[in-house]
C-alpha positions as CSV (number, residue, x, y, z in Angstrom):
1,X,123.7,98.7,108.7
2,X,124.1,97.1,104.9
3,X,120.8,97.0,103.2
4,X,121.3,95.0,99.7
5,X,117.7,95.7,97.1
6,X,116.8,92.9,94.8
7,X,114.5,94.2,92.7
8,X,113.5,94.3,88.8
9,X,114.5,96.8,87.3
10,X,113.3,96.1,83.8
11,X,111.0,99.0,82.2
12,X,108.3,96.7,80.8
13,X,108.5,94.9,84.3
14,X,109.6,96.5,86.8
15,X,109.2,100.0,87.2
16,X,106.7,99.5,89.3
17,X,109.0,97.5,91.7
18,X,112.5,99.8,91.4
19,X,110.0,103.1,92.0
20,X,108.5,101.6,95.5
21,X,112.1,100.8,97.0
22,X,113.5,103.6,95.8
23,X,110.9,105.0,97.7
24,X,112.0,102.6,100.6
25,X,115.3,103.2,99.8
26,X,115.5,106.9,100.6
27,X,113.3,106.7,103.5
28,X,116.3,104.0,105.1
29,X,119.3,105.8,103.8
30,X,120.0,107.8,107.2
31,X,120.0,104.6,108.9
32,X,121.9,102.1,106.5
33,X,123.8,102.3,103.4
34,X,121.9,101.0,100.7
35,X,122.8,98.7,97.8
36,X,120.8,97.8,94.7
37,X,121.2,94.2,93.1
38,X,119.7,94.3,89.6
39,X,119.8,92.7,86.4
40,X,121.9,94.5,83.2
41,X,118.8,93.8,80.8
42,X,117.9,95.8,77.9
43,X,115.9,99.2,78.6
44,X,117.1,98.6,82.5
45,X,116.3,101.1,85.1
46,X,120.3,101.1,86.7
47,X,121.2,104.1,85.5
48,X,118.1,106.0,87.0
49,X,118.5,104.3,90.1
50,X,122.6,105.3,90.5
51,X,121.1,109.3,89.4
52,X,119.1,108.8,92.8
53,X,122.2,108.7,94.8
54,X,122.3,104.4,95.3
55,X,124.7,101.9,94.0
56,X,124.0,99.6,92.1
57,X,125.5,96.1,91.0
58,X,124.5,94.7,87.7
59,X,124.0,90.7,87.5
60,X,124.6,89.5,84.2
61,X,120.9,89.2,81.8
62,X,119.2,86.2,80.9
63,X,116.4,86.9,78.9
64,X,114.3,83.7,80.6
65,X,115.0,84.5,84.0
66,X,117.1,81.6,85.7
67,X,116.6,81.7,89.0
68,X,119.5,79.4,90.3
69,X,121.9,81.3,88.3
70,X,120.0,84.4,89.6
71,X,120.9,83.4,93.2
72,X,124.4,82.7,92.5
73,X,125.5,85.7,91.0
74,X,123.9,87.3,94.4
75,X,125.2,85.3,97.1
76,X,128.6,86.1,95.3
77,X,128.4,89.5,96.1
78,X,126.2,89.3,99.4
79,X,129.3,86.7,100.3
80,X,131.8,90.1,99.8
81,X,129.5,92.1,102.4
82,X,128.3,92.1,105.4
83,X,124.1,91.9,104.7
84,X,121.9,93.0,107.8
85,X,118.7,93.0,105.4
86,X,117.9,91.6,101.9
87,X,114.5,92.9,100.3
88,X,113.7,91.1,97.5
89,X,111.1,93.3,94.8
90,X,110.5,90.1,91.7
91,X,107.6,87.9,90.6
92,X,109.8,85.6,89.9
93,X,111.9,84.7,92.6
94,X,110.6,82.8,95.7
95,X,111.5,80.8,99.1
96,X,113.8,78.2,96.9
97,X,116.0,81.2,96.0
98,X,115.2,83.3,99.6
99,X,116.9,80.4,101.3
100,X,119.7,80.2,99.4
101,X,120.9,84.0,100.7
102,X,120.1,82.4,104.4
103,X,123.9,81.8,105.3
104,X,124.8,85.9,104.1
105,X,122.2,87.8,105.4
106,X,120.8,88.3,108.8
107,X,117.2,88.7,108.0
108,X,115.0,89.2,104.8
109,X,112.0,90.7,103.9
110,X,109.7,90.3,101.0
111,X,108.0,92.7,98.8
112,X,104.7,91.1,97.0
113,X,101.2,91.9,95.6
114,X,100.7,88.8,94.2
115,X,100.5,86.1,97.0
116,X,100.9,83.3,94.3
117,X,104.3,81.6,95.6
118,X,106.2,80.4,98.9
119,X,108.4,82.8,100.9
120,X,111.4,82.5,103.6
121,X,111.4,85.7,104.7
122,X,111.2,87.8,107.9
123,X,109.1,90.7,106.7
124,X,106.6,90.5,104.4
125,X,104.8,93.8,102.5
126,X,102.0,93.7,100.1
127,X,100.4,97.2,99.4
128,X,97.6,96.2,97.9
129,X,93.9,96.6,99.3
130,X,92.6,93.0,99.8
131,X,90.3,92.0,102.2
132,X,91.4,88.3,102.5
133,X,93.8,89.0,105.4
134,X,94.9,85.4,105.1
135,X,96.1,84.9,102.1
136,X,99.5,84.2,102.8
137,X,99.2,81.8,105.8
138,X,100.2,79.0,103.7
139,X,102.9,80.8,101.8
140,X,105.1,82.2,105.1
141,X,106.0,81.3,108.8
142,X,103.7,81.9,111.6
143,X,107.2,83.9,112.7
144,X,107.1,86.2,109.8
145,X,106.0,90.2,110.3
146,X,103.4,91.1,107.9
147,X,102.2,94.4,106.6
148,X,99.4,94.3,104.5
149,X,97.2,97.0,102.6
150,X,97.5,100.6,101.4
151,X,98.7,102.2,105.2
152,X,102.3,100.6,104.1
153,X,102.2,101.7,100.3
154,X,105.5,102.6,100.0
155,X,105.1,106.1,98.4
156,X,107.8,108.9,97.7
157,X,108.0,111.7,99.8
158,X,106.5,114.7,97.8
159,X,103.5,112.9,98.2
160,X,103.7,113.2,102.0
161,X,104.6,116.8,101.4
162,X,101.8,117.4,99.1
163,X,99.2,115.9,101.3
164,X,99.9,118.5,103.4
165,X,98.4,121.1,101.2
166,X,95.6,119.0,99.4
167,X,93.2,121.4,97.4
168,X,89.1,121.4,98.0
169,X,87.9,119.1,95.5
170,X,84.3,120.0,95.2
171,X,83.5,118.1,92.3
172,X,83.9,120.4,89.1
173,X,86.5,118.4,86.6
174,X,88.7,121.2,84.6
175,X,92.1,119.7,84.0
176,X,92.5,116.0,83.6
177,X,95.7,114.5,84.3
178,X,96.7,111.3,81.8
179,X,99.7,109.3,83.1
180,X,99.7,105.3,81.5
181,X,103.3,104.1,83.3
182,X,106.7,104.2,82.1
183,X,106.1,102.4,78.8
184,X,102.5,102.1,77.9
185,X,103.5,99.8,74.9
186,X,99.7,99.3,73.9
187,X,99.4,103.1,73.7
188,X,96.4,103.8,76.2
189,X,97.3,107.1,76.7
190,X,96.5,108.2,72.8
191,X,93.1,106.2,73.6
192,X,92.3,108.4,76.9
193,X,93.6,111.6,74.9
194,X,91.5,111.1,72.5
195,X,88.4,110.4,74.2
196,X,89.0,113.9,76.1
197,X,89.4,115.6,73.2
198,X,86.7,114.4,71.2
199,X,84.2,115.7,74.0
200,X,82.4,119.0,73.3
201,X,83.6,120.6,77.2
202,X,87.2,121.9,77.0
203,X,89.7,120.6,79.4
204,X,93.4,121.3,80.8
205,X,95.3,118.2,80.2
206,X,98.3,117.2,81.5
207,X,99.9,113.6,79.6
208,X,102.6,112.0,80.7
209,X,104.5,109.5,79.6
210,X,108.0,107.6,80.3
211,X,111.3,107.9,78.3
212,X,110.7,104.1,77.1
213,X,106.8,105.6,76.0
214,X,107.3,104.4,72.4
215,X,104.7,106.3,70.7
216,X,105.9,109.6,71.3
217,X,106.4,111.5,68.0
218,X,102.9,110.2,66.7
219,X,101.2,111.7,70.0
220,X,103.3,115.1,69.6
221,X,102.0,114.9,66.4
222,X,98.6,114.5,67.6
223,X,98.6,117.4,70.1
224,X,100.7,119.8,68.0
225,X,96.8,121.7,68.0
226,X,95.6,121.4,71.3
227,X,97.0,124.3,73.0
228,X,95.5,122.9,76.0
229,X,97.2,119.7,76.3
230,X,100.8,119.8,78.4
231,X,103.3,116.6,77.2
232,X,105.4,115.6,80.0
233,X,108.1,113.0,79.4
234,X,109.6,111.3,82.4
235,X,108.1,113.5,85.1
236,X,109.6,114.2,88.1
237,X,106.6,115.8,89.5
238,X,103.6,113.6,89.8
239,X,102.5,114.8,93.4
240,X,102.4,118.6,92.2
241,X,100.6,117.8,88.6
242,X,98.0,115.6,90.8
243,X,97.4,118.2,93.4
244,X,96.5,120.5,90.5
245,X,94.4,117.8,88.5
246,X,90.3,117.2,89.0
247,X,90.8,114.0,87.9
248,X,93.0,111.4,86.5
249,X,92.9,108.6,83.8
250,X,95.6,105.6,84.1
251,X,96.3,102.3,84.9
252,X,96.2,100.1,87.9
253,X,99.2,99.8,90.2
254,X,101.2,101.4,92.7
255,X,100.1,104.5,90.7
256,X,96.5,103.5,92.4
257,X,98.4,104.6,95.9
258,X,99.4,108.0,94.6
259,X,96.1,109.1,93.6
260,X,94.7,108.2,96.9
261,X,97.1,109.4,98.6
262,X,95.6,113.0,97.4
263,X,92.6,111.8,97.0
264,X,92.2,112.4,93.4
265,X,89.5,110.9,91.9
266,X,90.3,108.2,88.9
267,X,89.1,106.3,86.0
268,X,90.9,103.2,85.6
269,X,91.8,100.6,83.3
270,X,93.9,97.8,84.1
271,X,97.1,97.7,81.6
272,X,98.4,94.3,83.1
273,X,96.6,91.0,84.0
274,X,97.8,91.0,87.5
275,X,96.4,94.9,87.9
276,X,92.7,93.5,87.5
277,X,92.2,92.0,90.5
278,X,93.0,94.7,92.9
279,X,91.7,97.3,90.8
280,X,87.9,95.8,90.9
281,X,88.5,95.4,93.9
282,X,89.4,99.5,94.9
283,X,86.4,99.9,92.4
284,X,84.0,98.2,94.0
285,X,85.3,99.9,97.2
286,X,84.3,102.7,95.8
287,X,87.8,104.9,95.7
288,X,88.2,104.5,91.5
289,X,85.9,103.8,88.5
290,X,87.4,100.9,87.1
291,X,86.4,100.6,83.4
292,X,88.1,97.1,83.1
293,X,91.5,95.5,81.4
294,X,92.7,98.3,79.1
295,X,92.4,96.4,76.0
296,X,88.7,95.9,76.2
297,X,87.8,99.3,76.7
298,X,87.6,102.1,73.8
299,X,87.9,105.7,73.7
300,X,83.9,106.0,73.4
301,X,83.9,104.2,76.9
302,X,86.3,106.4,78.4
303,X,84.5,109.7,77.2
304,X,81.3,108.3,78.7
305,X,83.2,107.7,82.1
306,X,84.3,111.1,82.1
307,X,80.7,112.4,82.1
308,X,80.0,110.1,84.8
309,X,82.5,111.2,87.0
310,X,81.3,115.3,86.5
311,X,78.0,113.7,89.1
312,X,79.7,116.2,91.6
313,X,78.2,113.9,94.8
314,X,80.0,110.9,93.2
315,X,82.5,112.8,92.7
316,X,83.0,113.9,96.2
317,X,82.5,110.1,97.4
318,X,85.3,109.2,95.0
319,X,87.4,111.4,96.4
320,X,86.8,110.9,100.0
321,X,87.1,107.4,99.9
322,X,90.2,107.2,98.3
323,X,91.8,109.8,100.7
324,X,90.8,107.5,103.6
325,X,92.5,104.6,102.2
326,X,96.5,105.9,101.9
327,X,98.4,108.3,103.9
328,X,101.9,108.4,102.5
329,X,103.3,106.9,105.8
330,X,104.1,103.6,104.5
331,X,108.1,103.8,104.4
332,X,108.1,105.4,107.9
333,X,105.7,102.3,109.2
334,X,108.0,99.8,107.7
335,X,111.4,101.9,108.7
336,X,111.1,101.4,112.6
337,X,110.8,97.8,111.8
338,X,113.6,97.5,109.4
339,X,116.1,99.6,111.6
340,X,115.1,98.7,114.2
341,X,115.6,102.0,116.8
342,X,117.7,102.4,119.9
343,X,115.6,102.9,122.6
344,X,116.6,102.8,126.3
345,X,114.3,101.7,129.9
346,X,114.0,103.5,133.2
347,X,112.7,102.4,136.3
348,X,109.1,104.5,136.3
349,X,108.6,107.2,138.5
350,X,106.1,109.0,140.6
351,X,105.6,111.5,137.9
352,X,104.7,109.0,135.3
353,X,101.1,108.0,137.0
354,X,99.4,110.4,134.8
355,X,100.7,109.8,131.6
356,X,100.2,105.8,132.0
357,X,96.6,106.6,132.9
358,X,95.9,108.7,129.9
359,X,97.8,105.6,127.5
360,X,95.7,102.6,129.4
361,X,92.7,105.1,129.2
362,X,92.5,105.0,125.3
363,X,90.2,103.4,123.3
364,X,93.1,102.3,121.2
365,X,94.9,100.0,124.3
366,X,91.5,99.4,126.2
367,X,90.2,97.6,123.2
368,X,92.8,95.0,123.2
369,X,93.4,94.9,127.4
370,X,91.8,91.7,129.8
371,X,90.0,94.3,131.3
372,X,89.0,97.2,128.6
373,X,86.5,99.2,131.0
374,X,87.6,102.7,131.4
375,X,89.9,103.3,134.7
376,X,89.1,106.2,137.2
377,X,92.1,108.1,138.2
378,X,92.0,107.2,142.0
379,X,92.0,103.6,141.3
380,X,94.9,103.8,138.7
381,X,96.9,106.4,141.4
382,X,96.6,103.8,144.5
383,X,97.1,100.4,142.0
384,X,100.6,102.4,140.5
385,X,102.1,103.9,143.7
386,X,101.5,100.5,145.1
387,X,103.3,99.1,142.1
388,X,106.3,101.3,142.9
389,X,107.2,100.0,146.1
390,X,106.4,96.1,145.3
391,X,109.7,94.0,145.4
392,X,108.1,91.3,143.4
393,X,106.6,94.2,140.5
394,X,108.9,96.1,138.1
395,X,107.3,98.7,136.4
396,X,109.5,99.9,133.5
397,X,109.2,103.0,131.1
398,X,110.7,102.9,127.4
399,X,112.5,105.5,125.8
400,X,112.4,106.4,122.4
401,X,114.7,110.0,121.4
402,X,114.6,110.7,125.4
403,X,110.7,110.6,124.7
404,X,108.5,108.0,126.7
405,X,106.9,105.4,124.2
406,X,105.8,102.5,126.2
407,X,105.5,100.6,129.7
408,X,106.7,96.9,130.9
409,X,105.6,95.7,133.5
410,X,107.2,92.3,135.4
411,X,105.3,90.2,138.2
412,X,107.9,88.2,139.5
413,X,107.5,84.4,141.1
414,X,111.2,84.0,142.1
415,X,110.3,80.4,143.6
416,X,109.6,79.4,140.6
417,X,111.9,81.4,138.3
418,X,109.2,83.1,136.4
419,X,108.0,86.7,135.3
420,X,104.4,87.2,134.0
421,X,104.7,90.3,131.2
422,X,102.3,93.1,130.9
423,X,103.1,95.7,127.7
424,X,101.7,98.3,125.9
425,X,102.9,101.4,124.1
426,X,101.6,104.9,123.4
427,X,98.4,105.5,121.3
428,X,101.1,107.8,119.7
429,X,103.1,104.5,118.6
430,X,101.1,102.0,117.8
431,X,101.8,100.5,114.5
432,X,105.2,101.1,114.3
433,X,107.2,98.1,115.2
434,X,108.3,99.6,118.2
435,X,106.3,97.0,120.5
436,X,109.4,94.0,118.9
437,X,112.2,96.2,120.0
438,X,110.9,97.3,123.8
439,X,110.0,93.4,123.9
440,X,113.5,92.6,123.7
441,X,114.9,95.4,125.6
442,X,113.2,94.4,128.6
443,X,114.2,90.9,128.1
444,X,117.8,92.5,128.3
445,X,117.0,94.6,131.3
446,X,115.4,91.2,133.2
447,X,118.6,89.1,132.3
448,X,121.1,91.5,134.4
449,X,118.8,92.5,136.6
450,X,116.9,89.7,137.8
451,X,119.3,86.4,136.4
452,X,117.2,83.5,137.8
453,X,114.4,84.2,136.3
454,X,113.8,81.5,133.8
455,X,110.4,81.5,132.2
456,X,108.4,84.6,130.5
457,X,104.5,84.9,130.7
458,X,102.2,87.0,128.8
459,X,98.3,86.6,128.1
460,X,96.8,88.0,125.4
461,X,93.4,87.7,123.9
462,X,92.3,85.6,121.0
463,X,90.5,88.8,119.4
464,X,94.2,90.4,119.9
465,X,96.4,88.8,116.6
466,X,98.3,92.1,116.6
467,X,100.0,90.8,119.7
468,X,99.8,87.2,119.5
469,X,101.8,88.0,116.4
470,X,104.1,90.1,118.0
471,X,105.0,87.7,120.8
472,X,105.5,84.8,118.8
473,X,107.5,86.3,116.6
474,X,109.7,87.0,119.7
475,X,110.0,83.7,120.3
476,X,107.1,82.9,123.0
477,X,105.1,79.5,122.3
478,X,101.5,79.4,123.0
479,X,99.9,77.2,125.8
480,X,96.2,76.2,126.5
481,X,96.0,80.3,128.7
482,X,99.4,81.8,127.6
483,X,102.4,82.5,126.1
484,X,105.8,81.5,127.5
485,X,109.2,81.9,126.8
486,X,112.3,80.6,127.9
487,X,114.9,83.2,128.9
488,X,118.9,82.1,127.7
């Protein structure tokens, strides 16, 4: 499979958008051979991404981004290869520029936190925590897969890793961990430096900052006598210097992931206009203190945050909250969905009664079944060894790694050419994208195996979008009690 990345990979713009699919990018790369599409600007983030094992074609710069020129210089090389998926990482492209890559590439998804444009894409990820679920209804298909919120942050792996071996945070702050971005142009770091070192407690403090930090020699200059203060310069070890932090000072951003991710408690200050939003937002949520946009705020304010957060029970709120909000498994959520796995079906056997009772038996599937009362074993045992012998019922099981993952079943009505669909997966599964792929495997498996069958039925409840979602996207339109599908 050929993955092409368009993404910026400007410092002052894009960091942000080359470090989340590189983050994508590595999670893919057993699956697909990845390819990078960026601009040759000025201070460009290429070179870093071809030292992470990707290749990487250079458009020619414009310094006012053009966007038809943009797309030309793209579909020239998606024209040379064959393109299974395009993601597309830039504020400034949108569905006039998408559709122009239509007639190269099979399918295309969209990565956005801004929900300010149009987009014709397949796929659709924003991060960011945002409780209008609806906010791009207007701006892509009723077709298009969304993933929305912190579960699909698209983190690297060492944060996975260091999850794994969070520390107790019980609410004493010792080392403070600085970290502005790749540039920090407006020099917040010195600001947040100084505020920590002009308070009377002593702290470890880790600062870092980006190669493209411009203010470098004037802040070694201004920590050559804190013996206490570690400089990093383009770190390549966030997750371990977060793990061993109390608490961190920084921007908004994908960086705002991270720190939940290990639940490390923040003060925050929005270096960018479109960081404010989201950032009150996680703030108000209770997972950060936001302080406000960066250039409003002064060292005096900082300092006075920092002896707010030493209230060790807001403290500990701060950082259970934000460990709730982000596990790391973002790239793995969106993986099954963007390589899509091959999984297999077998006719279900006597042995399988069990495990289908203990799937329909969670809360997780009851909640969204016609009928989500609990079963009792005897009723499920005579209603499935019943099933087994039905000519008119096929009860299939899906395979994932020789691993069962899900059921199908088909009522058939061969008078009438039709098949009424029941389908539900693992509680193991869910959230995966695997429910798409058994969809269409059965449809596969019904075609050879039962040819006249025309039409496809499934009902699914109102309160059940998750599926409704799922099935239109397959292709079934919704009438006044169900969804149907024609079968080519």
């Amino acid at each position: 499979m050929n993955i092409f990345i368009r993404a910026d990979s400007s410092v002052q713009l894009g960091s942000g958008h080359i470090m989340r699919c590189l983050s994508l990018a590595k999670a893919l790369q057993e699956g697909a051979e990845i390819t990078f599409i960026c601009q040759d600007l000025l201070g460009n983030l290429c070179e870093f991404v071809e030292g992470q094992g990707f290749k990487v074609y250079r458009l020619e710069p414009h310094v006012l981004f053009d966007a038809e020129k943009d797309a030309q210089q793209t579909l020239e090389l998606l024209s040379q290869a064959g393109c299974d998926w395009l993601i597309v990482d830039h504020y400034d492209i949108d569905a006039t520029w998408e559709r122009q890559m239509r007639s190269y590439c099979q399918k295309i998804m969209v990565i956005d936190d801004l929900a300010n444009r149009a987009h014709d894409c397949d796929l659709l990820l924003d991060q960011n925590f945002n409780p209008d679920l609806k906010r791009y209804d207007s701006l892509v298909s009723k077709q298009c897969q969304r993933f929305l919120g912190p579960p699909y942050a698209l983190l690297r792996e060492e944060f996975a890793k260091a999850r794994k071996q969070l520390p107790e945070r019980d609410g004493r702050v010792k080392r403070i961990l600085v970290s502005f971005g790749g540039s920090d142009e407006s020099n917040e770091t010195l600001k947040a430096v100084q505020a920590i070192l002009g308070l009377e407690q002593n702290f470890k403090l880790d600062v870092v900052v980006g190669k493209a930090y411009p203010h470098l020699e004037n802040l070694k200059l201004f920590l050559a006598n804190s013996p206490d203060v570690q400089l990093h310069v383009q770190a390549q070890n966030m997750a371990e210097l977060m793990l061993k932090a109390d608490l961190a000072i920084g921007s908004g951003g994908s960086t705002s992931w991270e720190r939940a991710c290990l639940g490390l408690p923040a003060i925050v200050l929005a270096t960018a206009d479109n960081q404010q939003a989201i950032a009150k937002e996680l703030g108000l949520a209770g997972v950060h203190l936001y302080l406000g946009l960066a250039k409003k705020v002064d060292s005096s304010q900082i300092a006075q945050a920092i002896n707010t957060m030493q209230n060790c029970y807001l403290y500990k709120s701060f950082a259970k909250k934000s460990q709730q909000l982000c596990d790391a498994s973002g790239s793995k959520r969106l993986k099954s969905s963007l390589l899509e796995p091959t999984i297999s079906l077998r006719k279900a056997e006597a042995g399988d009664c069990k495990l289908l009772f203990d799937w329909r038996n969670a809360p997780e599937i009851r909640q969204t079944a016609l009928n989500p009362e609990p079963l009792a074993f005897a009723e499920h045992e005579a209603w499935y060894h019943r099933s087994l012998s039905m000519a008119d019922r096929h009860l299939l099981i899906g395979m994932l790694d020789e691993s069962p993952f899900g059921v199908l079943r088909y009522d058939l009505e061969r008078q009438a050419k039709t098949a009424e669909l029941s389908v539900y997966l693992s509680p193991d599964h869910l959230g995966k994208g695997l429910g798409k792929t058994l969809l269409k495997a059965g449809e596969a498996w019904l075609r050879s195996t039962e040819p006249k069958i025309a039409v496809l039925e499934a009902i699914v409840l109102e309160t059940n979008p998750r599926s409704l979602r799922l099935f239109q996207a397959d292709g079934y339109q919704q009438t006044y009690v169900s969804l149907r599908k024609l079968l080519s």
